[in-house]
Structures are given as C-alpha cells and as structure tokens.
C-alpha positions as CSV (number, residue, x, y, z in Angstrom):
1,X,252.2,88.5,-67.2
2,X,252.5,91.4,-69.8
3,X,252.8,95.0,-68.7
4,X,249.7,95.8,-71.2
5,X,246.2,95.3,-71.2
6,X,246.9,94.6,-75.0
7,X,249.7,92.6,-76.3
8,X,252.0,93.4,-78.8
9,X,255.6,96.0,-78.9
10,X,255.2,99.8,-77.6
11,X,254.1,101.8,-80.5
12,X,255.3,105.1,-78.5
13,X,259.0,106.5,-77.0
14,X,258.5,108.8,-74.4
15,X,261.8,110.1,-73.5
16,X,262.9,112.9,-70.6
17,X,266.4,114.2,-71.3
18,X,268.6,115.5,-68.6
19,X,272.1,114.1,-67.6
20,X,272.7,111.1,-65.2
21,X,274.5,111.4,-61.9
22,X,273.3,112.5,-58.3
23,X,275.0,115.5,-58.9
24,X,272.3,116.4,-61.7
25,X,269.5,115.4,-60.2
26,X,268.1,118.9,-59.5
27,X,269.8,121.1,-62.1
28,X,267.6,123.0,-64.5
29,X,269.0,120.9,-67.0
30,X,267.4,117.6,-65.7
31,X,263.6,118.8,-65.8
32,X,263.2,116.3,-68.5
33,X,264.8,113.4,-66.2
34,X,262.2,114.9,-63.2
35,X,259.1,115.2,-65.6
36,X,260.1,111.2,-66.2
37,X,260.1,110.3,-63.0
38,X,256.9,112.2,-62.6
39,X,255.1,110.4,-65.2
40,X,256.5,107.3,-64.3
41,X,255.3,107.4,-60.9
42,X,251.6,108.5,-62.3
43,X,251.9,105.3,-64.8
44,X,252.9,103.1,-61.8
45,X,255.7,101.9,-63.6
46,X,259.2,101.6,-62.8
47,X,262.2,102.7,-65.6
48,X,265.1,100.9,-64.0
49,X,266.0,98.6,-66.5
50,X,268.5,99.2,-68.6
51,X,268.9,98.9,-72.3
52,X,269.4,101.1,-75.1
53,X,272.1,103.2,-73.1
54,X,268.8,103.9,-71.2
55,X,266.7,103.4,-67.9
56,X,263.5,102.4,-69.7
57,X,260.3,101.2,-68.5
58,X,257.3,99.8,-70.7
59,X,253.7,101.2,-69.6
60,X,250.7,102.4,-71.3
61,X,249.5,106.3,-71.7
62,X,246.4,107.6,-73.8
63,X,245.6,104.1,-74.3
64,X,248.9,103.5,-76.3
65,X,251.8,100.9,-75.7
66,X,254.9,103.1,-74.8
67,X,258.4,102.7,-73.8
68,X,259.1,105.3,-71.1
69,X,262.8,106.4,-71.2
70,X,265.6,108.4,-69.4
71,X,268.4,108.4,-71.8
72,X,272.1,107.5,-70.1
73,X,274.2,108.9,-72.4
74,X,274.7,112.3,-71.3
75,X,272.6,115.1,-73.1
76,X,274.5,115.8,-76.0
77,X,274.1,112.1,-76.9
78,X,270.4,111.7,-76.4
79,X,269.7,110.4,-79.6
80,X,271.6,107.6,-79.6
81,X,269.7,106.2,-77.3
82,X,266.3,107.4,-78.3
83,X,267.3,106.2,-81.9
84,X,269.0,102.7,-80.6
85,X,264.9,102.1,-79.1
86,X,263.3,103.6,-81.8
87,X,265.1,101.0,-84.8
88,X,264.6,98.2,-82.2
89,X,260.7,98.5,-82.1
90,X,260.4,100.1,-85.3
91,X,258.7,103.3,-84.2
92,X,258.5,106.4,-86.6
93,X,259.7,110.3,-85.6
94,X,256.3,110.8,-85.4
95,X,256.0,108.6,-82.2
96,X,258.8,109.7,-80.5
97,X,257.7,112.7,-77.8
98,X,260.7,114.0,-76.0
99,X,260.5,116.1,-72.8
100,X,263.2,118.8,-72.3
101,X,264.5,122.1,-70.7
102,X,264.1,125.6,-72.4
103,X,265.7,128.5,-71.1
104,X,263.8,131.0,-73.0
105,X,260.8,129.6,-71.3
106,X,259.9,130.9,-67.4
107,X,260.1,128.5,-64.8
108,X,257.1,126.3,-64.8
109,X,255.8,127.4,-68.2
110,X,254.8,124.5,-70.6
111,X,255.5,124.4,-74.1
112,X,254.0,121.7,-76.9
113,X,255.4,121.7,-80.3
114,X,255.0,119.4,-83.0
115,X,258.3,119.5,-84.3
116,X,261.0,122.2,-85.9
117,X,264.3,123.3,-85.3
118,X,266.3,122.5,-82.1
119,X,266.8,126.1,-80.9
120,X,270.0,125.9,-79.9
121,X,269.4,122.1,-77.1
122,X,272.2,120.4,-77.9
123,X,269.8,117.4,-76.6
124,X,267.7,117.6,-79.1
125,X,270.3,118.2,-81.8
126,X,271.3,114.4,-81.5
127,X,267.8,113.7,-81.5
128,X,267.4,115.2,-84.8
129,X,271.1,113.6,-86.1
130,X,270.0,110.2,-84.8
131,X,266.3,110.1,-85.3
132,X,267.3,111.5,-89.2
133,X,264.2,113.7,-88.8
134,X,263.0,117.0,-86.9
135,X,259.3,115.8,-87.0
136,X,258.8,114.4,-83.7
137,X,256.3,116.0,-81.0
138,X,257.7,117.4,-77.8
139,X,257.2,119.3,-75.0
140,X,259.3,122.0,-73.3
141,X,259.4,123.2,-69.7
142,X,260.7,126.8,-69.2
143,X,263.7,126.7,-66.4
144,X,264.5,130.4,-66.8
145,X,267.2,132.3,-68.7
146,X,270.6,132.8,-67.5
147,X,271.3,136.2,-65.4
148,X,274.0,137.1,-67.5
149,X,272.9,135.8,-70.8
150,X,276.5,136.1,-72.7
151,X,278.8,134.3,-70.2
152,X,277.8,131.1,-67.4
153,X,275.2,129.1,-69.8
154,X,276.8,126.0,-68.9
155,X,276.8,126.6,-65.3
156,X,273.4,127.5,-65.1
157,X,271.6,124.4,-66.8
158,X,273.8,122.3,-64.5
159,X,273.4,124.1,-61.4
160,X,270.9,123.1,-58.6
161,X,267.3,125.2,-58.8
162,X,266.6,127.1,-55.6
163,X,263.1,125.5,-54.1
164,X,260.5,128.3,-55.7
165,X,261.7,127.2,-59.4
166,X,261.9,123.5,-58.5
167,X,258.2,123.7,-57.0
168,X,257.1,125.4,-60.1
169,X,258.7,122.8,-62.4
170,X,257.4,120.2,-60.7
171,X,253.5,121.7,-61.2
172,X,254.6,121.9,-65.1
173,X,255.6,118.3,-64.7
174,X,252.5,117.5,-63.6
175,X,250.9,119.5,-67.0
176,X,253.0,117.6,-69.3
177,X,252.0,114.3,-68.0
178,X,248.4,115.2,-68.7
179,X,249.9,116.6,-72.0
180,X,252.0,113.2,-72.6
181,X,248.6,111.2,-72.3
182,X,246.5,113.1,-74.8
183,X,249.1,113.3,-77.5
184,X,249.9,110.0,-77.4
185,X,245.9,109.3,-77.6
186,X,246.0,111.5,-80.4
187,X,244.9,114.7,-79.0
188,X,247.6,117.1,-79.9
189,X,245.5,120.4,-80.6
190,X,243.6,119.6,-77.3
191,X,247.0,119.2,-75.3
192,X,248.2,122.4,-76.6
193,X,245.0,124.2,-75.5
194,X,245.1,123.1,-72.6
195,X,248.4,122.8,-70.7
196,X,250.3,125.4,-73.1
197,X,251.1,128.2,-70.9
C-alpha cells in the first residue's frame, strides 16, 4: 500500500539538522533533529529507515509528497545527505526546507526565511556546497546565545538545555510544524505572518 493518498515520488525534502548520538539528543544544537521528530510524530509517520546517510521517512504535509529527513552525517556534513536525496528524486533548492538552530535567536523564537547566506551554521554551509545553491526555504529556532560570546561556542550548541529552554523549544517546534505545512502548500508569506516571532 503507498504512504500517499496520491502516487508518484516526494516532490518535497524536509530536513532537521542536529548531530546523531544519545549524547546529542537534547543539546541546543539538535533542535532541528527534535522539531523532526515533532513533525514526524504530527505526520504519523516513522523516519527510521535509513538511506541517503539519513533516517528518512516519506509522508505528506500541505497536501505535498515529502521525504522527512534527519541527516546522519554529523552537522557539518548535512548536505551530503540532503543533496544524496535531493539528485535521487530530482527535487530543486527550491523544495528543500531545512530546520535548524540559531544562536542569535531567543529560545523558542521562530524564524522563516526564504533563503540567503548561512550566517555563520556550519550545517547549512554544506547545504549550500552540496545543494549548489543558497535558495532554499528554512526555518530557524532561536536556542540562545552563548554567555561568553568570544570563547565556549562549541560547548554550548552541544551541551544539554536546562528544562525552561527545552519546554520553550519544543512550543517553537510545534510553530514550525504548522509553518512546514503551509510552505510546503505554498503559503510562505502566510507562514511568516503567522508563526514568525
């Protein structure tokens, strides 16, 4: 039986970004990996096979055929991945919507951009290397800057969030799931009036 209502390959990549490992599972640099699993869960749909160097699952979101995807491959290396799926299915920048961290961002604000420059992610610097193009949608959750901004960076995206910033992370999650369905139904300008915050 097909996972879709209509047949025919996912038109759509939605990946989450974030490192694998238990030891990552609640570090502020795995809020793309949690806003996955969120979305996942809302979608009914499992991403627990593995292909492209990913966990994938195929679903359907704003009434479009997607691939749901938590890259394996470490951050740095997202785009290998994302790229690997993307030439496989034939699916333009353009349909590619990646969830991330931002530290320049609050905890639990949500960001929606339609593309640009990577800021300074190293995630989505291989996204733009491997993807060959910085005009794919996203969506950004705000984990918080650093306390000392010129020394720990690396500790800090990988360390655990205490429970306040977790609980407000997940409530973003839940805004850029409703985000992920209207701008894959082609809604952008509504998704960023409505869940940009």
């Amino acid at each position: 039986m097909s996972l879709f209502h209509k047949p025919g390959p996912p038109q759509w990549i939605v990946a989450g970004l974030g490192n694998p490992g238990r030891q990552y599972e609640i570090s502020r640099h795995n809020a793309g990996f949690l806003c996955l699993d969120a979305l996942a869960a809302e979608c009914r749909c499992k991403t627990d096979k593995l292909k492209f160097h990913a966990l994938i699952g195929l679903t359907e979101l704003g009434g479009q055929r997607c691939v749901l995807m938590k890259p394996n491959t470490y951050m740095n290396r997202s785009g290998e991945a994302i790229a690997a799926c993307a030439n496989f299915y034939r699916i333009p920048p353009e349909c590619v919507l990646v969830i991330f961290d931002d530290i320049a961002l609050r905890p639990g604000t949500v960001r929606i951009r339609r593309g640009g420059s990577a800021g300074g992610h190293n995630g989505i610097k291989s996204v733009i290397r491997c993807l060959g193009s910085q005009e794919f949608p996203r969506i950004k959750l705000g984990v918080g800057q650093a306390p000392q901004p010129d020394g720990g960076l690396i500790d800090w995206v990988l360390g655990d969030m205490p429970k306040e910033e977790l609980l407000a992370l997940r409530r973003a999650a839940d805004d850029a799931c409703g985000a992920a369905a209207l701008i894959l139904a082609g809604k952008m300008e509504e998704a960023m009036g409505k869940y940009s915050h």
